[in-house]
C-alpha positions as CSV (number, residue, x, y, z in Angstrom):
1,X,1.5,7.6,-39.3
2,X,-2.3,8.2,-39.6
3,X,-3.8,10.9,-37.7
4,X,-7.0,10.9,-34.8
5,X,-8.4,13.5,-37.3
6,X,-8.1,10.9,-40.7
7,X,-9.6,8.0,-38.8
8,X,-12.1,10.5,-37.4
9,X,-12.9,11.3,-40.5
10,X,-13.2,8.0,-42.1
11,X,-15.8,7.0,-39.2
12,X,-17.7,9.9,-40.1
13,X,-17.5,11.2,-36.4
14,X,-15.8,14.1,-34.7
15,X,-12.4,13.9,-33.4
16,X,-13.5,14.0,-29.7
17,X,-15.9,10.9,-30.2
18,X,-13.0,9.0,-31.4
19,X,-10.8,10.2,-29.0
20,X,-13.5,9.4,-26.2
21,X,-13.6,6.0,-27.4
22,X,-10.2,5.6,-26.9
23,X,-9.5,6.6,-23.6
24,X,-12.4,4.5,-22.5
25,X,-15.5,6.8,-22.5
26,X,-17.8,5.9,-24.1
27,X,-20.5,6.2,-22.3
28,X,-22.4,8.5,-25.2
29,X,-21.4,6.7,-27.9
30,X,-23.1,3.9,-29.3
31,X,-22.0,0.1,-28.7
32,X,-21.8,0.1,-33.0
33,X,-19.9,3.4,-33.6
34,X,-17.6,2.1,-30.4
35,X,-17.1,-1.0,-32.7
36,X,-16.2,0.6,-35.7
37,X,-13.7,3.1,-34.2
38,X,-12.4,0.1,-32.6
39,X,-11.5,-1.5,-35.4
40,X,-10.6,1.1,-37.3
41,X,-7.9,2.5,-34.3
42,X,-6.6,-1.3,-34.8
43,X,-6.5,-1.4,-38.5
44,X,-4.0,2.0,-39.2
45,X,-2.2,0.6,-35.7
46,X,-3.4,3.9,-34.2
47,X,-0.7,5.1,-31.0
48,X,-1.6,8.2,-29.1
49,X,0.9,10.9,-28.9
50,X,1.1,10.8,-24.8
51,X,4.3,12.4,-24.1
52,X,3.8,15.2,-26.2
53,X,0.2,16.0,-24.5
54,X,2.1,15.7,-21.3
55,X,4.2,19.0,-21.5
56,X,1.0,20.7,-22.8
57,X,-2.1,21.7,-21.1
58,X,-4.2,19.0,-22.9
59,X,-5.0,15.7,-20.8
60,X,-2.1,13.6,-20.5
61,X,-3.8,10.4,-19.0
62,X,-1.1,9.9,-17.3
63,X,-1.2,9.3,-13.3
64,X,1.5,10.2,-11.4
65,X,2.1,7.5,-8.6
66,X,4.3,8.9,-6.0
67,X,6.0,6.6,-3.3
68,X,8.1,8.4,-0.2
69,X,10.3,5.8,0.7
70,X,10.2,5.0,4.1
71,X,13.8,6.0,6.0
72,X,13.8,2.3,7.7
73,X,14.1,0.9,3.8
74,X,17.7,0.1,3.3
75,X,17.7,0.7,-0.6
76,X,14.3,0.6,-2.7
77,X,11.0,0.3,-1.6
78,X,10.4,-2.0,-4.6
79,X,12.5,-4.7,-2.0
80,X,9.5,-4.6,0.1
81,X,6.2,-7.2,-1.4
82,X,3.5,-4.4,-0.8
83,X,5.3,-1.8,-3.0
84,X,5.7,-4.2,-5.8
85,X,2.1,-5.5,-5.5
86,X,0.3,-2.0,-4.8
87,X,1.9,-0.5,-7.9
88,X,1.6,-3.7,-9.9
89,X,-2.2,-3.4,-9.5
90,X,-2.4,0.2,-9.9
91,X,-1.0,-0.2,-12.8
92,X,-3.3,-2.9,-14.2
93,X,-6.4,-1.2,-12.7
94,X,-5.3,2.5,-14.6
95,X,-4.4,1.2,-17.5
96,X,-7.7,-0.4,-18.1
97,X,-9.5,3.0,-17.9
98,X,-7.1,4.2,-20.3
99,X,-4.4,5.6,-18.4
100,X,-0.5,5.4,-17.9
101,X,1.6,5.7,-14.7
102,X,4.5,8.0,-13.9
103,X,6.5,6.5,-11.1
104,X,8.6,8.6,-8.5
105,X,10.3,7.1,-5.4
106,X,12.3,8.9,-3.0
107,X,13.0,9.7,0.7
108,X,13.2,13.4,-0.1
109,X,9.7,15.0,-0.7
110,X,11.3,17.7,-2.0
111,X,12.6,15.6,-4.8
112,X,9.4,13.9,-5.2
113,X,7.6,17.4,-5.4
114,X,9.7,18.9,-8.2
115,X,9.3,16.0,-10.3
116,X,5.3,15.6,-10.1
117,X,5.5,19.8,-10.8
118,X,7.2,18.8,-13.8
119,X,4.8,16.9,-15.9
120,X,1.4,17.8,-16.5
121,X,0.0,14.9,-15.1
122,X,-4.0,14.3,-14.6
123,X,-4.1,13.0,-11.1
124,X,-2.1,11.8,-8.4
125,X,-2.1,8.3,-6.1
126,X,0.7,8.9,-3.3
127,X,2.0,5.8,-0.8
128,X,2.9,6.1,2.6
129,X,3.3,9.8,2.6
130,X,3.0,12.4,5.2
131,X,-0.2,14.3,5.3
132,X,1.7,18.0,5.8
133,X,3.1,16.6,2.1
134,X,0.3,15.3,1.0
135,X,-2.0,18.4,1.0
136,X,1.0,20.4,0.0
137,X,1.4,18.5,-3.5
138,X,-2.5,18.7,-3.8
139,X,-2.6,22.3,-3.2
140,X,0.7,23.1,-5.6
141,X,-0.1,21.1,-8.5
142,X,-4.3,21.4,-8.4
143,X,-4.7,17.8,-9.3
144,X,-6.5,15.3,-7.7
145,X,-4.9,13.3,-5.2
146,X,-5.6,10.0,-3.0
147,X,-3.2,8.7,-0.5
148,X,-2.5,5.0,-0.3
149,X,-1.7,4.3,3.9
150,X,-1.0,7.8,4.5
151,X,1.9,7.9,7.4
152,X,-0.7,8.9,10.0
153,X,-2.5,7.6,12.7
154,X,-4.3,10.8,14.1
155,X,-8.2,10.4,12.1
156,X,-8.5,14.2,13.1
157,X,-5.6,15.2,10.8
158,X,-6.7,13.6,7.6
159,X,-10.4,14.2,7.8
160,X,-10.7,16.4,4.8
161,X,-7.8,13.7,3.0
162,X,-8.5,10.7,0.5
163,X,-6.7,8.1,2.1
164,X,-7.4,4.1,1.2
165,X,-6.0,2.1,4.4
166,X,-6.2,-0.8,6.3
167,X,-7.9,-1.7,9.8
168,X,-4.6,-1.4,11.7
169,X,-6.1,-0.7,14.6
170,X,-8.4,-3.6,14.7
171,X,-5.4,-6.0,13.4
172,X,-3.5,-5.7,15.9
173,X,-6.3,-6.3,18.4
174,X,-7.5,-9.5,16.5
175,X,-4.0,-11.0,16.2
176,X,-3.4,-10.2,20.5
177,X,-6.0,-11.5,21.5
178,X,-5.3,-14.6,18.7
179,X,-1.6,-15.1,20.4
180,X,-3.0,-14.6,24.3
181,X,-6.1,-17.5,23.3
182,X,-2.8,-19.7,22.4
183,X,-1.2,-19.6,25.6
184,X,1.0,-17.1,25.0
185,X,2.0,-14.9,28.5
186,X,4.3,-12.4,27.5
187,X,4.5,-10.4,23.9
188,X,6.8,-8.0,22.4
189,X,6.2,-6.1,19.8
190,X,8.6,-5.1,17.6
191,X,8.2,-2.3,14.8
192,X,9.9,-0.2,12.2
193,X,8.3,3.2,12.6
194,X,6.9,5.0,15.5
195,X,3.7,6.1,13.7
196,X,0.9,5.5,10.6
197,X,0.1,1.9,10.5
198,X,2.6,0.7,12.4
199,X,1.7,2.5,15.5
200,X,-1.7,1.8,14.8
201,X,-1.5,-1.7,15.0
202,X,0.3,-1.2,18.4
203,X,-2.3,0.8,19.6
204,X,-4.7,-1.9,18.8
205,X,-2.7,-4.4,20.0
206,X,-1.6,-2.9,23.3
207,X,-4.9,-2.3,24.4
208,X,-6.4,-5.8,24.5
209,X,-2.7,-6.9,26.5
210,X,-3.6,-4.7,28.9
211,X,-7.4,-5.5,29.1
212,X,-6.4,-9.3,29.1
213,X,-2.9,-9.3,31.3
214,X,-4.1,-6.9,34.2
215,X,-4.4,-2.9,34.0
216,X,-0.4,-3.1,35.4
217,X,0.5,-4.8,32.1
218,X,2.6,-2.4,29.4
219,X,3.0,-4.4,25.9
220,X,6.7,-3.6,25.4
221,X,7.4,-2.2,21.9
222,X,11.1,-2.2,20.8
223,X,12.1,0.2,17.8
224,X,14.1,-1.9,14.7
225,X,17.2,-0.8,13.5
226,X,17.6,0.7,10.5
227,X,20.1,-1.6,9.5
228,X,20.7,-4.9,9.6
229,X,23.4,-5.1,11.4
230,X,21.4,-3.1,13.8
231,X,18.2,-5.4,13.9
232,X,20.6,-8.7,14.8
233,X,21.4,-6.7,17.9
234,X,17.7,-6.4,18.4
235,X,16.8,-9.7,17.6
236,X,19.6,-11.3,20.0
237,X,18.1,-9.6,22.7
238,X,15.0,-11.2,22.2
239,X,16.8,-14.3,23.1
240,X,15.8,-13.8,26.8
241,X,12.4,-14.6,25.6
242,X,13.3,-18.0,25.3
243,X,11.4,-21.3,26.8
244,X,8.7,-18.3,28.4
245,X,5.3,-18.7,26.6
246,X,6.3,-15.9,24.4
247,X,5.9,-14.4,21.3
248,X,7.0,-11.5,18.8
249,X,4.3,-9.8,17.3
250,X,6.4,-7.9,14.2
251,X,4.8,-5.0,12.4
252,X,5.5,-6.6,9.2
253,X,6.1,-9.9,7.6
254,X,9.7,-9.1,6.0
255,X,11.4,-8.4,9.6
256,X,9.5,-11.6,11.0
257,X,11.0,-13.5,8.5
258,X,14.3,-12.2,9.0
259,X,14.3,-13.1,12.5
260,X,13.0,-16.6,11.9
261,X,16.4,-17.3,9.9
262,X,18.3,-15.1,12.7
263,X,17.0,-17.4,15.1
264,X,17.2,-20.8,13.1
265,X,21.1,-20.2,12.1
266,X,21.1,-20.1,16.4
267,X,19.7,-23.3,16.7
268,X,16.4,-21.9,18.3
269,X,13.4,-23.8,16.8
270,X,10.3,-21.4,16.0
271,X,7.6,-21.9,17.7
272,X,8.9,-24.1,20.0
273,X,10.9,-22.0,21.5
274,X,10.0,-18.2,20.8
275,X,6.5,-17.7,18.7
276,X,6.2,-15.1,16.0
277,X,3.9,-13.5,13.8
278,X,3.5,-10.5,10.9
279,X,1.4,-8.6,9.6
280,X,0.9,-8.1,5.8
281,X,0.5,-12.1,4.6
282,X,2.8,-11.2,1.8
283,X,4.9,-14.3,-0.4
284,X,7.8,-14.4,2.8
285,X,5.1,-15.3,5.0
286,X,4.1,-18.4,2.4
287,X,7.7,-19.4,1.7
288,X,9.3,-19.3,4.9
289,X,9.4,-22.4,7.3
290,X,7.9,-22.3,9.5
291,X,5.4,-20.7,7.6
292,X,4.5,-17.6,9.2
293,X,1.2,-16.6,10.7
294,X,-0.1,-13.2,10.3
295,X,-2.7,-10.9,9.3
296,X,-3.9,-10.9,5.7
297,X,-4.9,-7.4,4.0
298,X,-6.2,-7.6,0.7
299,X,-3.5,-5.1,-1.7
300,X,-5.5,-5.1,-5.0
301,X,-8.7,-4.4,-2.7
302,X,-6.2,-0.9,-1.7
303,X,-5.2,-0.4,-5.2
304,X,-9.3,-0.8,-6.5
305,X,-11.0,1.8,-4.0
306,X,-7.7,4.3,-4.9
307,X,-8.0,4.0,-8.6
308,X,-11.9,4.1,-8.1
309,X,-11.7,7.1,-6.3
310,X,-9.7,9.0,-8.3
311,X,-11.6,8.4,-10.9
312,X,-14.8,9.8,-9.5
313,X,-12.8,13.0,-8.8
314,X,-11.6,13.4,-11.8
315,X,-15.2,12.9,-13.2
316,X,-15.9,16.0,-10.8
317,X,-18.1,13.8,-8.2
318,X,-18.4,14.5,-4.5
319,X,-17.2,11.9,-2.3
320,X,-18.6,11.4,1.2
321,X,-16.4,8.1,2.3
322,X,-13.1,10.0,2.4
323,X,-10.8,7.3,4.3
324,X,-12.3,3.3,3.2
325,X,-10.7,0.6,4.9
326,X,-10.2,-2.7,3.9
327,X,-10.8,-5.9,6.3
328,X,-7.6,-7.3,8.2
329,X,-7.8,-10.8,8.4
330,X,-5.5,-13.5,10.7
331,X,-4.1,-16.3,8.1
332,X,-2.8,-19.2,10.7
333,X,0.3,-21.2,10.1
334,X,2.8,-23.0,11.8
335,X,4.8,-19.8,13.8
336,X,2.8,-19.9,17.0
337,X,3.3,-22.4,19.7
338,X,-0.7,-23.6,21.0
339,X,0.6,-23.6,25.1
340,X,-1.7,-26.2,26.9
C-alpha cells in the first residue's frame, strides 16, 4: 500500500500539504496543487490509517457523538425518528469536512464516559444529555464539546455551554394558542419527562392557557409511563375527555401516534371525538391517519449549527452565540377538531 510520504513526494509537496488536502483544508493550497493531489490520492486508491491515529496523540478526525438514552425509551433511542435523523445528518455533514463518527448510546453516563476516555477522539457532539455530565466530559477529556437539546430548561445553568436547541418554549405557546383559536375548551398535556424540552414546551404552553382560559385555569400535565402497558392506563383515562371540546397536546409525535391507534382500536374517531397533536413533525406524524398536526423543527438545521460550531472550536475561534435555536413551526393536518 502506498504511503502519504510517496504520493507526497511524487507531487513534489510536503507531507502536511497532502495531508491538508485530504482532510479538507485546503485553504493555503492552490486550486491546481489541490487538483493534482486529488488525483493522485485516487490513482494509488490512497486510505488513511484512522484507527491507528486514534490510539495515538496525532488527530484522529474522528468525532465522538454521544447519545444518553433517555430512561422513558423502552430499548434504543435509534426507535425514536429524531435520533435516527440527527445522527444521520451528523454524519453526512462531518463526513464532508473530512471526519468520521464514533457512536456511543447508553442510559449510564458512566458507561458513556469511559468509552469517550477511551479513544482519542478530536471533538465531541453529545444528545439530550445532562449539563452536570456534559461539562464533566468536557472538562475530563479537554475536547471540544457541543450539546444537541441538552436535558435542561434553566438558561442560567448552561450559559457558559454549547447547546443547539429548539424554541420549546415558544412551541408550545404557538400550538396553545393554535388548539384554543379552534374551539378547543379544555387541554391536557401529556409528556415523557419532567424537564429539558419537554417541560419547556409545557411552560410555554401553560402560560398562554392560563392567559386565555382565566388566571384560575391550571393546564393539567399527566406524566407517561415508562412502559406501554403503563401509557394504555394513561391513555384510557383520557377517555373522560370525550365529546368535551378537548384536546391532547403530546410532547412528542411517537406517543401521539400511539394513542391515536389506542383510541381507534376503541372505536373513538380522532378528531371527532378527542383532538390531538405532537410535537416533532417526524414520518409518524405523515403516515398516521388521521394525519397528525404538530409542530415542525427543522433536524438537519440542529445537526448544521452543531457540526458548524464545532468546527469553529476546533479551528480555535471564539464564539459569542453559545445556545442557537432553530424556528418551531405548526404543520396542520387532520387531528384537530375546528369547534364552531
Amino acid at each position: 500500500m502506498i504511503t502519504l510520504k510517496e504520493i507526497a513526494a511524487e507531487a513534489g509537496v510536503s507531507m502536511t500539504t497532502v495531508s491538508n488536502v485530504l482532510h479538507g483544508k485546503t485553504k493555503k493550497v492552490s486550486p491546481e496543487l489541490e487538483e493534482k493531489i486529488k488525483k493522485l490520492l485516487v490513482k494509488y486508491n490512497y486510505i488513511p490509517r484512522f484507527g491507528l491515529n486514534a490510539l495515538t496523540n496525532k488527530g484522529s478526525k474522528i468525532i465522538s457523538i454521544l447519545v444518553n438514552t433517555p430512561e422513558f425509551v423502552e430499548r434504543t433511542p435509534y426507535e425514536r425518528p429524531f435520533y435516527g435523523n440527527i445522527i444521520g445528518e451528523l454524519e453526512r455533514m462531518l463526513r464532508k469536512r473530512g471526519y468520521y463518527i464514533m457512536l456511543f448510546s447508553s442510559k449510564s453516563i458512566p458507561e458513556i464516559m469511559k468509552m469517550t476516555m477511551g479513544w482519542n477522539v478530536d471533538g465531541i457532539i453529545s444528545i439530550s444529555m445532562p449539563v452536570k455530565y456534559y461539562k464533566q466530559i468536557g472538562k475530563q477529556t479537554g475536547k471540544p464539546i457541543v450539546s444537541i437539546d441538552m436535558n435542561e430548561y434553566d438558561i442560567g445553568k448552561i450559559s457558559d455551554c454549547f447547546n443547539v436547541t429548539s424554541r420549546d418554549y415558544e412551541g408550545g405557546m404557538m400550538m396553545m394558542e393554535y388548539l384554543l383559536d379552534q374551539g378547543i375548551e379544555k387541554v391536557v398535556y401529556l409528556a415523557n419527562i419532567k424537564s429539558g424540552a419537554d417541560y419547556c414546551r409545557y411552560i410555554g404552553a401553560s402560560e398562554v392557557y392560563k392567559e386565555r382560559m382565566g388566571d384560575g385555569a391550571e393546564l393539567e400535565i399527566r406524566m407517561l409511563g415508562r412502559t406501554y402497558d403503563e401509557r394504555v392506563k394513561d391513555y384510557d383515562d383520557m377517555r373522560r375527555l370525550i365529546g368535551r371540546k378537548a384536546a391532547l397536546f403530546f410532547s412528542t409525535d411517537f406517543n401521539a401516534v400511539e394513542a391515536i391507534g389506542f383510541f381507534q382500536r376503541r372505536q373513538i374517531h380522532i378528531p371527532e371525538d378527542i383532538s390531538i397533536v405532537g410535537f416533532d413533525d417526524d414520518v409518524y406524524a405523515r403516515l398516521c391517519n388521521p394525519r397528525l398536526t404538530s409542530m415542525s423543527v427543522d433536524v438537519s438545521q440542529k445537526a448544521e449549527l452543531a457540526v458548524n460550531m464545532l468546527m469553529r472550536l476546533l479551528d480555535g475561534e471564539e464564539i459569542k452565540e453559545m445556545q442557537p435555536k432553530v424556528d418551531a413551526i405548526i404543520v396542520e393536518r387532520e387531528s384537530v377538531k375546528k369547534n364552531g
